[in-house]
PyMOL CGO cylinders between C-alpha atoms (Angstrom):
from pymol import cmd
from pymol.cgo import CYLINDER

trace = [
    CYLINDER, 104.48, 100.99, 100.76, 103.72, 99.11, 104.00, 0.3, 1, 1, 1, 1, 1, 1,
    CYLINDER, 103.72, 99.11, 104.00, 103.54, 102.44, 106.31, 0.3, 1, 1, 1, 1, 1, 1,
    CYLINDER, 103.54, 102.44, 106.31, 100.11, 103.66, 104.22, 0.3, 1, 1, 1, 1, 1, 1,
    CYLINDER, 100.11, 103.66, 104.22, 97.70, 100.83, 104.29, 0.3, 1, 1, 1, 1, 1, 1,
    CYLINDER, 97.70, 100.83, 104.29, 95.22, 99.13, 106.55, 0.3, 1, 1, 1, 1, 1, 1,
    CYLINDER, 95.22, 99.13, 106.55, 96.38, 95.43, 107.20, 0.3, 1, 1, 1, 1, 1, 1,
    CYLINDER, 96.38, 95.43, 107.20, 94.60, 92.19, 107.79, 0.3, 1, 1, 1, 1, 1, 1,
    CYLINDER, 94.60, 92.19, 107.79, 96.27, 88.64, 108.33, 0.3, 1, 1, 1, 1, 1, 1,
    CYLINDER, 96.27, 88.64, 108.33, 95.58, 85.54, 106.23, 0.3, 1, 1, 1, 1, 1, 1,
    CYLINDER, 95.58, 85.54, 106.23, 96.42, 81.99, 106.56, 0.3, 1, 1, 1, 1, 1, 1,
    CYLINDER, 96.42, 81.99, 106.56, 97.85, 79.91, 104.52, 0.3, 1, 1, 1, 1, 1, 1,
    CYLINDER, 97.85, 79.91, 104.52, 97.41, 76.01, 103.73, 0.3, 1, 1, 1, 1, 1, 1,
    CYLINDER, 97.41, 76.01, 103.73, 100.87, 74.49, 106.09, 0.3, 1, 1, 1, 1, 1, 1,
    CYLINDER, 100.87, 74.49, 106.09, 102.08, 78.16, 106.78, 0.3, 1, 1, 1, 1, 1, 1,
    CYLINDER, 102.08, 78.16, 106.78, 100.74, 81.27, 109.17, 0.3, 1, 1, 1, 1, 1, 1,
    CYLINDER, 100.74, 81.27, 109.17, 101.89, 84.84, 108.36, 0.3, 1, 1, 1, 1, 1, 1,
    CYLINDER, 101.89, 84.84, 108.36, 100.82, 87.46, 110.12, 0.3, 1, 1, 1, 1, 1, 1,
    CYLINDER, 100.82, 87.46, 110.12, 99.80, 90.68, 109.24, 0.3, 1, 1, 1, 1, 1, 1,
    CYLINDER, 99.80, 90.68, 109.24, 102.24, 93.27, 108.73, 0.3, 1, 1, 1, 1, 1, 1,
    CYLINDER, 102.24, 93.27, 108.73, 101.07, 95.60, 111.53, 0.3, 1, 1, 1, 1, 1, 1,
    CYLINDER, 101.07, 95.60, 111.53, 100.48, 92.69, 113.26, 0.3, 1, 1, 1, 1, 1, 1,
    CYLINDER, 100.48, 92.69, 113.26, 104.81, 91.59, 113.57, 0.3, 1, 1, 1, 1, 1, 1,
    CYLINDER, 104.81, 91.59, 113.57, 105.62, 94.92, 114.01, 0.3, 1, 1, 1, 1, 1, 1,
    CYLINDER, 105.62, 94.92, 114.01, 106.87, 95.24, 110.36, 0.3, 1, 1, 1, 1, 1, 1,
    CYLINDER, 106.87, 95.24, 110.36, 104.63, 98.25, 109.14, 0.3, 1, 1, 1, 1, 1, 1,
    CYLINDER, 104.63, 98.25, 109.14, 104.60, 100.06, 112.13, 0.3, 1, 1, 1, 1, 1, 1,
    CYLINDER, 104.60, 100.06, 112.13, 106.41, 102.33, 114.18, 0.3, 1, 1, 1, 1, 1, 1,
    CYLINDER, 106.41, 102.33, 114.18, 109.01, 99.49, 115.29, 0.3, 1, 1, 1, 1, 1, 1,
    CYLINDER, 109.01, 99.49, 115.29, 109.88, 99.08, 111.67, 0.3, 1, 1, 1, 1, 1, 1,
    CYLINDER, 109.88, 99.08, 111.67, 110.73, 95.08, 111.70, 0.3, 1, 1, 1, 1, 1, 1,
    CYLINDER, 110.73, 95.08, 111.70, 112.21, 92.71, 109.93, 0.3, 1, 1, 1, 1, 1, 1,
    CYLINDER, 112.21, 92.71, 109.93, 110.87, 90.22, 108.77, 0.3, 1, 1, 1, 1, 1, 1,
    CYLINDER, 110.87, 90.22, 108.77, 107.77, 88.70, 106.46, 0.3, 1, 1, 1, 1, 1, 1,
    CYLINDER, 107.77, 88.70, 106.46, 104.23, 88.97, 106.67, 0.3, 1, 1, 1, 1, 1, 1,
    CYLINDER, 104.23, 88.97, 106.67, 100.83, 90.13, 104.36, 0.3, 1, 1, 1, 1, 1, 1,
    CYLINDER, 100.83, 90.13, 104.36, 98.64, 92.31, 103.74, 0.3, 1, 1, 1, 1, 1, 1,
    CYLINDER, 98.64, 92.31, 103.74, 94.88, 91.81, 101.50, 0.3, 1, 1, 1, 1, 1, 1,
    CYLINDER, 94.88, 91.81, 101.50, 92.88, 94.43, 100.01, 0.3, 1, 1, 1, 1, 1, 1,
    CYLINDER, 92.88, 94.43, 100.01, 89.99, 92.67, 99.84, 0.3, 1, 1, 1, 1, 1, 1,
    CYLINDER, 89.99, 92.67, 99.84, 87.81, 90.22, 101.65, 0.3, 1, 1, 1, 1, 1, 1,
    CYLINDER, 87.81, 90.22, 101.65, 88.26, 87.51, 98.61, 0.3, 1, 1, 1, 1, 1, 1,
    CYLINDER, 88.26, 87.51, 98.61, 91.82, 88.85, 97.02, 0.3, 1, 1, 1, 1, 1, 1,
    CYLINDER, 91.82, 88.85, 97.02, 94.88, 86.87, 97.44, 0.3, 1, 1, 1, 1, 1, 1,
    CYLINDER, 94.88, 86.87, 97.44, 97.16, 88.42, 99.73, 0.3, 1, 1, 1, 1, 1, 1,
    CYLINDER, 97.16, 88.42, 99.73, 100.41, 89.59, 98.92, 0.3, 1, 1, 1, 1, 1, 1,
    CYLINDER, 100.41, 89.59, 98.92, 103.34, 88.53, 100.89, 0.3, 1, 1, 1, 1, 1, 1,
    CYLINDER, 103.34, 88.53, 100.89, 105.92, 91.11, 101.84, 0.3, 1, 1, 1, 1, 1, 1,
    CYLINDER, 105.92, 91.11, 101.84, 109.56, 90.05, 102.49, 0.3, 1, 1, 1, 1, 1, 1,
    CYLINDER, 109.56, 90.05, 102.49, 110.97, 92.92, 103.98, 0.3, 1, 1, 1, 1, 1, 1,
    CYLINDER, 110.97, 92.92, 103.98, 115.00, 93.96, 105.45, 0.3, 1, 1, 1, 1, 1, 1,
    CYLINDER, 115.00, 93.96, 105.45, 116.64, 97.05, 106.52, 0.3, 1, 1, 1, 1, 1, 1,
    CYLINDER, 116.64, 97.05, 106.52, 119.08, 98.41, 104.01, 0.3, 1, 1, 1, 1, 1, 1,
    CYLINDER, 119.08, 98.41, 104.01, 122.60, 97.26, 105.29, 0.3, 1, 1, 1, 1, 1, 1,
    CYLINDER, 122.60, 97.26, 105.29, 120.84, 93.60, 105.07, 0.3, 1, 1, 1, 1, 1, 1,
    CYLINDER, 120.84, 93.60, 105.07, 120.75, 90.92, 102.21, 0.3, 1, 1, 1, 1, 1, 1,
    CYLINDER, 120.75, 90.92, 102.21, 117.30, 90.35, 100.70, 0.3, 1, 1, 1, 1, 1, 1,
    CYLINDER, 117.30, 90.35, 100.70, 116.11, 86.74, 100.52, 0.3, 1, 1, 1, 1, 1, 1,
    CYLINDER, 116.11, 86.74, 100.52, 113.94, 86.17, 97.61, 0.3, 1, 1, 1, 1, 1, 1,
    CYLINDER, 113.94, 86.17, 97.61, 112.73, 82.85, 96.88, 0.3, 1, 1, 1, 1, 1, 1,
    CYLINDER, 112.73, 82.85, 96.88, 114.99, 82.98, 93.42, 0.3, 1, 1, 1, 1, 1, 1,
    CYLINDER, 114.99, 82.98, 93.42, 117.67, 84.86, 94.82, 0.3, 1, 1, 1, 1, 1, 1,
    CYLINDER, 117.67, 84.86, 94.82, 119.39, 87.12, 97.51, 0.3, 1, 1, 1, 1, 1, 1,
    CYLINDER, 119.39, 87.12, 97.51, 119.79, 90.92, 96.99, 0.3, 1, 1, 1, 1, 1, 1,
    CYLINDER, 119.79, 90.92, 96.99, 121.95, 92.80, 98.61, 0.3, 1, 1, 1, 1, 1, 1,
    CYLINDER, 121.95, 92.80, 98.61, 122.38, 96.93, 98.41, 0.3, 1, 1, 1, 1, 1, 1,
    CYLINDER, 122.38, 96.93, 98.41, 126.07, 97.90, 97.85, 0.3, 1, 1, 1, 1, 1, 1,
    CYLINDER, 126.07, 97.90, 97.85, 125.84, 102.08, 97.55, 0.3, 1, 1, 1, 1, 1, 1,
    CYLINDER, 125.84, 102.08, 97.55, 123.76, 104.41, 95.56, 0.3, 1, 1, 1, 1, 1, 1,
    CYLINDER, 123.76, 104.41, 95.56, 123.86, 107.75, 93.26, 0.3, 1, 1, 1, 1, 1, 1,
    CYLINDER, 123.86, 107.75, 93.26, 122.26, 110.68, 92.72, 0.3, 1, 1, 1, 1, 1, 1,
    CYLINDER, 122.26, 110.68, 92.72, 123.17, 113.80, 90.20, 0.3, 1, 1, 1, 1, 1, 1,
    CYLINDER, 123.17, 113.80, 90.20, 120.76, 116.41, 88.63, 0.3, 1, 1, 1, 1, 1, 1,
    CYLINDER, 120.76, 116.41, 88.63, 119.37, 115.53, 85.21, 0.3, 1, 1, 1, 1, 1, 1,
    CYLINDER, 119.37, 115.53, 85.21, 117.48, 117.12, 82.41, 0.3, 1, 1, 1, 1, 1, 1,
    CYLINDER, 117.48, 117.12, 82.41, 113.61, 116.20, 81.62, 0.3, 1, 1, 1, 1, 1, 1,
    CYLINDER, 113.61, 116.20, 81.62, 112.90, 115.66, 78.00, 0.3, 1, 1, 1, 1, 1, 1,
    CYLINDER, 112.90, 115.66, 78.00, 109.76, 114.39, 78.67, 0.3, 1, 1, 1, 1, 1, 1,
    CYLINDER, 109.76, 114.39, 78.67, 107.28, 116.63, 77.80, 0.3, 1, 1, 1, 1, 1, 1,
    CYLINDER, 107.28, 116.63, 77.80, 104.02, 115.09, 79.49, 0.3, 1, 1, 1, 1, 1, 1,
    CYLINDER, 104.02, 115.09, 79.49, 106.06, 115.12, 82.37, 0.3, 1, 1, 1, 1, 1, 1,
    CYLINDER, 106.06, 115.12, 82.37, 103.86, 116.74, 85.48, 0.3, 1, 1, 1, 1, 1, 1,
    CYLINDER, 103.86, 116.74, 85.48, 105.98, 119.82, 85.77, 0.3, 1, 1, 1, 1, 1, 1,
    CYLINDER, 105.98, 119.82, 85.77, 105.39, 120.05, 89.38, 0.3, 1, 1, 1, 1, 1, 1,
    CYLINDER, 105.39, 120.05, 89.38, 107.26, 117.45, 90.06, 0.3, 1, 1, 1, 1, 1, 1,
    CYLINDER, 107.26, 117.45, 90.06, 109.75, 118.39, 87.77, 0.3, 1, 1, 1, 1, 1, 1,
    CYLINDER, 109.75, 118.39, 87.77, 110.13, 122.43, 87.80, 0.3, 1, 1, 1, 1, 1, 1,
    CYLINDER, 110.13, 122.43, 87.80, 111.82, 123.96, 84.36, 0.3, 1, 1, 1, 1, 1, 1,
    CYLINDER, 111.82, 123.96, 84.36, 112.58, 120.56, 83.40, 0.3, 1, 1, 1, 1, 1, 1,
    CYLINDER, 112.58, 120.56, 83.40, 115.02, 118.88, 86.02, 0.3, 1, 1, 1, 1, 1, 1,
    CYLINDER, 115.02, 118.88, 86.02, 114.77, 116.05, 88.65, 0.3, 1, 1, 1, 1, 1, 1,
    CYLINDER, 114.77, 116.05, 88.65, 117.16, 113.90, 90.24, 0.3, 1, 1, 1, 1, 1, 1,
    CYLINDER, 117.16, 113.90, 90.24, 119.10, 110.83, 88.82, 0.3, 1, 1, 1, 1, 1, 1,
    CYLINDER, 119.10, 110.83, 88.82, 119.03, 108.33, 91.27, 0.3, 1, 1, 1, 1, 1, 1,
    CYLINDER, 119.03, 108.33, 91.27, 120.92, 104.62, 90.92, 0.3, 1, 1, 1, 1, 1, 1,
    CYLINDER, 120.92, 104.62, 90.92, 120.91, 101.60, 92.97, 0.3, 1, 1, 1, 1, 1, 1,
    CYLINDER, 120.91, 101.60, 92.97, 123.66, 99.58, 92.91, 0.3, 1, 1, 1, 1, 1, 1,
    CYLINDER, 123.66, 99.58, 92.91, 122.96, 95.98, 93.51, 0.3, 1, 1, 1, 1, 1, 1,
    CYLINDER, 122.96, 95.98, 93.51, 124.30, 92.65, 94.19, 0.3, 1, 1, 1, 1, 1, 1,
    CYLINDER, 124.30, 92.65, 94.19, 121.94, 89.80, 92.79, 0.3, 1, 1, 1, 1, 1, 1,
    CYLINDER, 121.94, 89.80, 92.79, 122.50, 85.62, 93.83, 0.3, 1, 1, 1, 1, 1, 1,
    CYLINDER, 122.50, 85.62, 93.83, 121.49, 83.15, 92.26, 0.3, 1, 1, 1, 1, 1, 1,
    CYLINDER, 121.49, 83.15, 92.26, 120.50, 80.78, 95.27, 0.3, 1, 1, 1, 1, 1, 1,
    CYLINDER, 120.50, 80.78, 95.27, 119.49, 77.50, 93.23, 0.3, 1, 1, 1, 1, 1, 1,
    CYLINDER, 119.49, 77.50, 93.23, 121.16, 74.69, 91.41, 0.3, 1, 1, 1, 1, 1, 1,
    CYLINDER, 121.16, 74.69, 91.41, 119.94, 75.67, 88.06, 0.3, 1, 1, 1, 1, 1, 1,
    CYLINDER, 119.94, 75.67, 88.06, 120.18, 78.81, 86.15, 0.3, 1, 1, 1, 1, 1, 1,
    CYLINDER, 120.18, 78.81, 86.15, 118.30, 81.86, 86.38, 0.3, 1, 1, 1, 1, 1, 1,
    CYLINDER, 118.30, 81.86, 86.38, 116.78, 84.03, 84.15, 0.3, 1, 1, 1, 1, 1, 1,
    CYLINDER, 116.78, 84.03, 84.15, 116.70, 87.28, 85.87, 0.3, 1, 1, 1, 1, 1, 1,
    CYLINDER, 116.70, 87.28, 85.87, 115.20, 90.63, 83.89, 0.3, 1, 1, 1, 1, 1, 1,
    CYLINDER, 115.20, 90.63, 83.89, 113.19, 90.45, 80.98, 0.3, 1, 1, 1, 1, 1, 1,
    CYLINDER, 113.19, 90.45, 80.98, 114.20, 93.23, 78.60, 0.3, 1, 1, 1, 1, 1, 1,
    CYLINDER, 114.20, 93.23, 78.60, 116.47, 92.57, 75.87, 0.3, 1, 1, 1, 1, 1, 1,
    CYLINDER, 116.47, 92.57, 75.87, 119.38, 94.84, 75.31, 0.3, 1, 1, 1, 1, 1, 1,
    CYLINDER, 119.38, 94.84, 75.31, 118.23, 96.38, 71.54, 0.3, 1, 1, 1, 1, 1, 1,
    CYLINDER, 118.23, 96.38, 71.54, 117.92, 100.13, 72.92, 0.3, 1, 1, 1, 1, 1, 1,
    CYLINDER, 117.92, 100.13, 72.92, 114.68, 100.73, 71.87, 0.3, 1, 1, 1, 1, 1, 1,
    CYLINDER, 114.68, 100.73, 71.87, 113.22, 100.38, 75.48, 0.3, 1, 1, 1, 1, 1, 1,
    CYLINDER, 113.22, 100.38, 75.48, 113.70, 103.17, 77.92, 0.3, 1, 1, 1, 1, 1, 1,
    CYLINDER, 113.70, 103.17, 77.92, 111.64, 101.08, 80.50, 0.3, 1, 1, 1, 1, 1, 1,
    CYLINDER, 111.64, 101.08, 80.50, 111.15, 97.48, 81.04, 0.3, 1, 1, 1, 1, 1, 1,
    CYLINDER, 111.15, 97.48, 81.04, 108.72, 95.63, 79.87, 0.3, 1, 1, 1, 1, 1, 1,
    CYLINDER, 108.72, 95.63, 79.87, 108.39, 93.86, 83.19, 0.3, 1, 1, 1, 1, 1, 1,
    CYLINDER, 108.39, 93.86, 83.19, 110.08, 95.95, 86.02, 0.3, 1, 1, 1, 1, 1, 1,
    CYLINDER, 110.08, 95.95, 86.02, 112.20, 93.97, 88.44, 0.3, 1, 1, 1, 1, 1, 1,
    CYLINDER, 112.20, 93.97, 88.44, 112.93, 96.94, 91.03, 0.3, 1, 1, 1, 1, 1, 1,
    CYLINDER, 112.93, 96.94, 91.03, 110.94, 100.03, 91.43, 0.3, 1, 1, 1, 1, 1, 1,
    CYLINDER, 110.94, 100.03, 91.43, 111.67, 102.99, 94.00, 0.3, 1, 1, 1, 1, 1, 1,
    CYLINDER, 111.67, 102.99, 94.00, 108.72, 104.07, 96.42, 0.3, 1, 1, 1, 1, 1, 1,
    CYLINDER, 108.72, 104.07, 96.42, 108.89, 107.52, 97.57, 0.3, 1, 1, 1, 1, 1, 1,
    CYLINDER, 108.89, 107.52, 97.57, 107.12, 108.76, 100.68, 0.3, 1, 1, 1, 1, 1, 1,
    CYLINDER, 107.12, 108.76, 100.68, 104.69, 111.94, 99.99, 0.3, 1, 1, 1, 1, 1, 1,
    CYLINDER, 104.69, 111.94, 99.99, 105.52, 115.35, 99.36, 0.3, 1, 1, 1, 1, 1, 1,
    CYLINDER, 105.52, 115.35, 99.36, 104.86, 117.80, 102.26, 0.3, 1, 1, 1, 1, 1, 1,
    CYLINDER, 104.86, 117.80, 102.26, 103.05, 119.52, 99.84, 0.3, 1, 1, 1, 1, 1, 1,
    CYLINDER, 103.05, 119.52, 99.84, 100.64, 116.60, 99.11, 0.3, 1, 1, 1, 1, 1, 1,
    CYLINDER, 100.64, 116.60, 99.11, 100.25, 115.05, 102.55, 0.3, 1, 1, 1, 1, 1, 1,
    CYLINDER, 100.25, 115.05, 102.55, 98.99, 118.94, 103.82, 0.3, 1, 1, 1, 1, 1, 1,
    CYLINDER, 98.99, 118.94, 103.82, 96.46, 118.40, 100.93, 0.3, 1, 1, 1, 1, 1, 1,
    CYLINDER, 96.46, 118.40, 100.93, 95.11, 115.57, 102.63, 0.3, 1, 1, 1, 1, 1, 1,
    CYLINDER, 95.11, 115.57, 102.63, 96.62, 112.64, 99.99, 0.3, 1, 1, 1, 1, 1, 1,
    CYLINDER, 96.62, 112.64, 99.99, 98.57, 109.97, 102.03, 0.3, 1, 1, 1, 1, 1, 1,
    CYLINDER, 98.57, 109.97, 102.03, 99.54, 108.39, 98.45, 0.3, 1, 1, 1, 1, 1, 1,
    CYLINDER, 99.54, 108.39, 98.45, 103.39, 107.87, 97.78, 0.3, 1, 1, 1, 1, 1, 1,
    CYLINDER, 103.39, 107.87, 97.78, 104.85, 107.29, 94.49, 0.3, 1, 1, 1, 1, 1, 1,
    CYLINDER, 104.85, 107.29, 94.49, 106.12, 104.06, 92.66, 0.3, 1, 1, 1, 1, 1, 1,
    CYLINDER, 106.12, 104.06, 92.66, 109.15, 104.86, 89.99, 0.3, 1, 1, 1, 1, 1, 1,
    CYLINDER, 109.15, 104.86, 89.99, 109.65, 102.03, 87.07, 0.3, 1, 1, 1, 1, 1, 1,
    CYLINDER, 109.65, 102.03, 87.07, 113.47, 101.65, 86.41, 0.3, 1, 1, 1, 1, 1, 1,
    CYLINDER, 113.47, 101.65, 86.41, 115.22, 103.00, 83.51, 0.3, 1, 1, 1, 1, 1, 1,
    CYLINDER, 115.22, 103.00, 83.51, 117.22, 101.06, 80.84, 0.3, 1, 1, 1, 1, 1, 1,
    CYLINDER, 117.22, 101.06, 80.84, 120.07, 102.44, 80.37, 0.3, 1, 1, 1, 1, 1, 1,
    CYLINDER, 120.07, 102.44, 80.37, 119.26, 106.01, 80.81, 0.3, 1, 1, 1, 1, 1, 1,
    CYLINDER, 119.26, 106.01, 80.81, 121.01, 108.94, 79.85, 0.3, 1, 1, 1, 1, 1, 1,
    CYLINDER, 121.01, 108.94, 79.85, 124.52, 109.43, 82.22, 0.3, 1, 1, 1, 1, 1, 1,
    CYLINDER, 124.52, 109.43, 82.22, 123.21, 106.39, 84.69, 0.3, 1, 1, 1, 1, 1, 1,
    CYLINDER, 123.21, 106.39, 84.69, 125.41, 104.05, 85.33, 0.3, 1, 1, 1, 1, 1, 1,
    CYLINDER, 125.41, 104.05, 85.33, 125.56, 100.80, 83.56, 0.3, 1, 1, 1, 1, 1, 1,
    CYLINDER, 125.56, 100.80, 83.56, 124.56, 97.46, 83.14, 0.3, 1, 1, 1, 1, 1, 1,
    CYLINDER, 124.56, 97.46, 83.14, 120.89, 97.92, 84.09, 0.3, 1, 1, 1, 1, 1, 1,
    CYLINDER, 120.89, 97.92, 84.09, 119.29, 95.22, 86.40, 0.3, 1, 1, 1, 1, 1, 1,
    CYLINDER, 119.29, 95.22, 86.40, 116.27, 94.92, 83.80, 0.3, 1, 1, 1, 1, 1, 1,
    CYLINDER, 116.27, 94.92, 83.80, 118.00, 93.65, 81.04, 0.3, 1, 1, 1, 1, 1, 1,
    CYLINDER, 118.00, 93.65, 81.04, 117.77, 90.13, 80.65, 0.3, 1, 1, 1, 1, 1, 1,
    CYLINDER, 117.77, 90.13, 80.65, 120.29, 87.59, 81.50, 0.3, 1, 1, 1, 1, 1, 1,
    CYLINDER, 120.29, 87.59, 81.50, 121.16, 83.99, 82.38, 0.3, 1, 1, 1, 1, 1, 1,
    CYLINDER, 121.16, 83.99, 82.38, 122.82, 83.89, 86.06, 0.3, 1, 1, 1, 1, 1, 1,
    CYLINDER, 122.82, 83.89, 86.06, 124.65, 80.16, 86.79, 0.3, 1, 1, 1, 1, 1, 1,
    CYLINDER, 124.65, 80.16, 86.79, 123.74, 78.14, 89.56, 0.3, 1, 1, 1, 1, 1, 1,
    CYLINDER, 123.74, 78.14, 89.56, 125.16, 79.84, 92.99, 0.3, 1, 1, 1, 1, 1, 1,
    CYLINDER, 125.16, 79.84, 92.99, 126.43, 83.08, 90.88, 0.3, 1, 1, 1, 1, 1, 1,
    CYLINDER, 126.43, 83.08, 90.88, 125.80, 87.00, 91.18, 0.3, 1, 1, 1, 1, 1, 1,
    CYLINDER, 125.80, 87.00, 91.18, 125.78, 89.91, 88.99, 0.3, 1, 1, 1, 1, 1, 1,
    CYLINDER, 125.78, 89.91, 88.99, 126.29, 93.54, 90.13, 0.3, 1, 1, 1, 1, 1, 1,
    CYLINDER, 126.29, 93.54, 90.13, 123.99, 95.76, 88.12, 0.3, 1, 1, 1, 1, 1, 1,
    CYLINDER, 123.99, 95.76, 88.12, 122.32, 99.08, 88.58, 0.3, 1, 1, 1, 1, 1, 1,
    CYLINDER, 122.32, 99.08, 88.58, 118.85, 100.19, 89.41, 0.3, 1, 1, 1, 1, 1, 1,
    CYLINDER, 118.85, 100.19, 89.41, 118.05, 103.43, 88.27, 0.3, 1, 1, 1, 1, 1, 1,
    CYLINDER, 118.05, 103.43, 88.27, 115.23, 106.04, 88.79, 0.3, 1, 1, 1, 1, 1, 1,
    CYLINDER, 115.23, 106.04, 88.79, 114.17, 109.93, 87.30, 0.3, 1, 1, 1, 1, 1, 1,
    CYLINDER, 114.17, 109.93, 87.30, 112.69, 111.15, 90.57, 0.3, 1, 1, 1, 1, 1, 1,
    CYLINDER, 112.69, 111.15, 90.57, 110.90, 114.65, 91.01, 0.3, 1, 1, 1, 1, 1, 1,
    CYLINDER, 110.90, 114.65, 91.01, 112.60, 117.78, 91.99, 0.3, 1, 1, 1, 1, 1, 1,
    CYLINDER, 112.60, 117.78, 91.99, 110.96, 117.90, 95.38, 0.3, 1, 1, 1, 1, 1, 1,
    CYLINDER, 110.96, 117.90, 95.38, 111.98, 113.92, 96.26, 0.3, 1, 1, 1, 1, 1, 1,
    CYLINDER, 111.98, 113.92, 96.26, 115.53, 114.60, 97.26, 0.3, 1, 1, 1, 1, 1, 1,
    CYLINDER, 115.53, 114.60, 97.26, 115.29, 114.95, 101.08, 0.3, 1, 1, 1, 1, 1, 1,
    CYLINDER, 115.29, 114.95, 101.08, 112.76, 111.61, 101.17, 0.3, 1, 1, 1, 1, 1, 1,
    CYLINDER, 112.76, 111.61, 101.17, 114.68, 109.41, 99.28, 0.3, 1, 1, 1, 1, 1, 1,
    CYLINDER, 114.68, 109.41, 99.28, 115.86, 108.26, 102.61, 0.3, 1, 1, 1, 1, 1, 1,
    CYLINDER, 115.86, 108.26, 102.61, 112.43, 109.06, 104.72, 0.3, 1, 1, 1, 1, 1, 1,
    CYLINDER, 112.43, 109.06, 104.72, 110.49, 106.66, 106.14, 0.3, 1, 1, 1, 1, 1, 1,
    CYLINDER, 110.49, 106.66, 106.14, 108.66, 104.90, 104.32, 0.3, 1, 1, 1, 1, 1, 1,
    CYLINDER, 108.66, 104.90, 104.32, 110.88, 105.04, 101.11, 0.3, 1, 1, 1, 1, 1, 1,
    CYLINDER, 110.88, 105.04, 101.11, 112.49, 101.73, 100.02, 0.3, 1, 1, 1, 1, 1, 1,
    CYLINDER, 112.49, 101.73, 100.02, 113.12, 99.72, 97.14, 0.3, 1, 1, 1, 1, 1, 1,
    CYLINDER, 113.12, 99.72, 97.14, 110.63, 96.81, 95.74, 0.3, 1, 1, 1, 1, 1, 1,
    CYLINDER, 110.63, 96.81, 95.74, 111.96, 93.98, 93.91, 0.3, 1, 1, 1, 1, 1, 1,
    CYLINDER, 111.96, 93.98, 93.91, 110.21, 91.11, 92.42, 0.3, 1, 1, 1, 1, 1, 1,
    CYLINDER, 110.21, 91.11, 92.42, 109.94, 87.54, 91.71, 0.3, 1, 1, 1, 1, 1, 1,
    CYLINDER, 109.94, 87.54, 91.71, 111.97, 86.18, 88.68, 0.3, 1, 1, 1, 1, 1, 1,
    CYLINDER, 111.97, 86.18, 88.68, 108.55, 84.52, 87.95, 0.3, 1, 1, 1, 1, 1, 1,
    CYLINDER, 108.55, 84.52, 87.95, 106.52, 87.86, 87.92, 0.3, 1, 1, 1, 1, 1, 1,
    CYLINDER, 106.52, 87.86, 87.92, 104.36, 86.42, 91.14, 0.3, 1, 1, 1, 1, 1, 1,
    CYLINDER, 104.36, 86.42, 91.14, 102.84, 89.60, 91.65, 0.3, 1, 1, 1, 1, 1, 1,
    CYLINDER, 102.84, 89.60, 91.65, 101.59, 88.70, 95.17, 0.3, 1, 1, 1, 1, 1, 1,
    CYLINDER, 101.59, 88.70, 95.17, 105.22, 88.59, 96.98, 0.3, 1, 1, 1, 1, 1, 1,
    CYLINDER, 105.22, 88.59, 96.98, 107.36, 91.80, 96.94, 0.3, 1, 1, 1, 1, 1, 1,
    CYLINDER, 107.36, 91.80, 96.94, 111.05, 91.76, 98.91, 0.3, 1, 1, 1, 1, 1, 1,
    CYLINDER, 111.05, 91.76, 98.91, 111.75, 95.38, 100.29, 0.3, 1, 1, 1, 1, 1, 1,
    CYLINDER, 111.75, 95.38, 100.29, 114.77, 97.10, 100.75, 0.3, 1, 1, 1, 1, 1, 1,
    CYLINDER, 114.77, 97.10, 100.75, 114.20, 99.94, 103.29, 0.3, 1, 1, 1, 1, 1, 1,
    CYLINDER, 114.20, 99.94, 103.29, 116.72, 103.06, 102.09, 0.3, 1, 1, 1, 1, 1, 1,
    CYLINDER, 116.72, 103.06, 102.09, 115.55, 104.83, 105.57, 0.3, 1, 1, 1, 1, 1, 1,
    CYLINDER, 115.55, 104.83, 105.57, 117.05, 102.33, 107.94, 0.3, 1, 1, 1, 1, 1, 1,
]
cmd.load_cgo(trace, "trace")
């Protein structure tokens, strides 16, 4: 989440991105826009490609765009579940609907689970939800959010799931569903700053992360 790190720029070979805090994008003015962050003096830095909700995501693959969300009261099953975050055995079903374009001449393979129902998460996840932390947690003196892996086809969540792998044609879209079993407490900060949704490169380049804020 961009809000709860220190930032540092780096330079590419041919291209200059600044630092998040740097462009205004982790900060207070809450930008647009792309920049990077490094956690270490000799780690690559990750690039972070980042919109307000109401605005298409460019990815180098493809273009995401948020069309509406969900949210209903489910069950828990789960028993190694941390029953803090979900009291007697409930949380919150929450779905992402979302419009996905395939922006290049050839096709793309987008997801990477295959559709056998024997996987209730991805293997690879192509959206997770980022939740700010609790009140609860930040008094306790943690500053650490938390990152929610997508479901495949979960229990009353609407359907097709984004992780489930598929072939989109050159300059096509599909309209699938990203959906998340968040904690009890999450509810009201589902659309706090910082909370937002990460997607990811069709190639699984783990250094460059799009954004979708869901607080503004």
């Amino acid at each position: 989440m961009l809000g709860m790190f220190s930032v540092r720029g780096w330079v590419h070979v041919g291209k200059l991105l600044h630092s998040c805090v740097g462009v205004g994008i982790s900060t207070r003015e809450g930008r647009e826009g792309q920049c990077e962050r490094v956690n270490g003096l000799f780690s690559q830095p990750t690039i972070y490609n980042v919109v307000d909700r109401h605005h298409a995501l460019h990815m180098p693959e493809y273009d995401a765009q948020l069309l509406g969300s969900t949210i209903a009261s489910t069950r828990i099953t789960d028993r190694s579940v941390n029953p803090r975050d979900y009291p007697n055995g409930r949380g919150w079903l929450v779905s992402f609907e979302l419009r996905i374009t395939n922006i290049r001449d050839s096709p793309l393979r987008f997801g990477q689970t295959a559709d056998t129902g024997q996987h209730l998460y991805p293997l690879h996840p192509q959206v997770e939800l980022l939740i700010p932390p609790s009140l609860a947690s930040s008094k306790s003196g943690s500053d650490e959010g938390m990152a929610l892996e997508e479901l495949i086809n979960g229990n009353g969540a609407p359907r097709p799931s984004i992780g489930l792998r598929r072939l989109i044609a050159p300059h096509a879209g599909i309209t699938a569903w990203a959906t998340f079993v968040a904690p009890e407490w999450s509810r009201s900060l589902l659309s706090a700053r910082p909370a937002d949704l990460d997607l990811f490169r069709a190639n699984d380049d783990s250094h460059y992360v799009g954004q979708i804020r869901l607080w503004k």
